[in-house]
N, C-alpha and C positions, 0 to 999 in steps of 0.2 A: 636537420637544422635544430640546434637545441637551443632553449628558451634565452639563454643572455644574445646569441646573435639577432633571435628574433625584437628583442627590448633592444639591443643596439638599432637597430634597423630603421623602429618603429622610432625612437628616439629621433634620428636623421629623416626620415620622413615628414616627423613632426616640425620640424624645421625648415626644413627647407623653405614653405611659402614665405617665411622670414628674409631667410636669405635673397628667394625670389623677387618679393615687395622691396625692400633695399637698393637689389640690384637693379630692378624697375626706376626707381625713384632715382637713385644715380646716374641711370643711360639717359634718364628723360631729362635731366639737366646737364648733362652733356651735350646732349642734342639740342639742347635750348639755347648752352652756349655758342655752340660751334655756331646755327644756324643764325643768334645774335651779331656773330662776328661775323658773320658773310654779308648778310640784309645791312647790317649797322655800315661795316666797311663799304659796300655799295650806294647805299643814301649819303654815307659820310664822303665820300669821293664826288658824288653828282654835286653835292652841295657847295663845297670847296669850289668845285669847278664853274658853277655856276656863282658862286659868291666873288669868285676871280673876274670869271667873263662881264661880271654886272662893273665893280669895281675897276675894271681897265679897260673899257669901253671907249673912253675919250682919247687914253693913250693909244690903241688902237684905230680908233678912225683917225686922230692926228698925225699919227702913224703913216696910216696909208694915204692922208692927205698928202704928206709929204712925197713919200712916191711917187704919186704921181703927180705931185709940180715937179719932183724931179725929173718924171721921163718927159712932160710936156716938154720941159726947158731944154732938155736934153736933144728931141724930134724936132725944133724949132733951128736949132743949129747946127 
């Protein structure tokens, strides 16, 4: 092995934890997003949903009031 491979070598050696820290730092915000969009998507769906079921709660028992006057009225005759 003669001395310019070993200085290449050492050169990329010397780099590398560069490279390594980077690429550290980019999977870790990757993963922060991905992991964002899942958590986020999930609270953001229950909420929605629960923002909905609060909000149409009248229409909903009005709803099923009516049903069942319907079916009463309907068992009566």
């Amino acid at each position: 092995m003669n001395t310019l491979q070993l200085e290449n070598m050492q050169t990329m050696a010397e780099g590398l934890p560069w490279f390594g820290g980077i690429a550290g730092i980019i999977g870790f915000f990757i993963w922060i997003i991905v992991w964002g969009m899942v958590v986020g998507g999930s609270i953001g769906t229950a909420v929605v949903f629960g923002w909905l079921m609060w909000s149409m709660r009248w229409v909903i028992v009005t709803l099923g009031g009516i049903v069942l006057l319907l079916i009463a009225i309907s068992t009566m005759l």
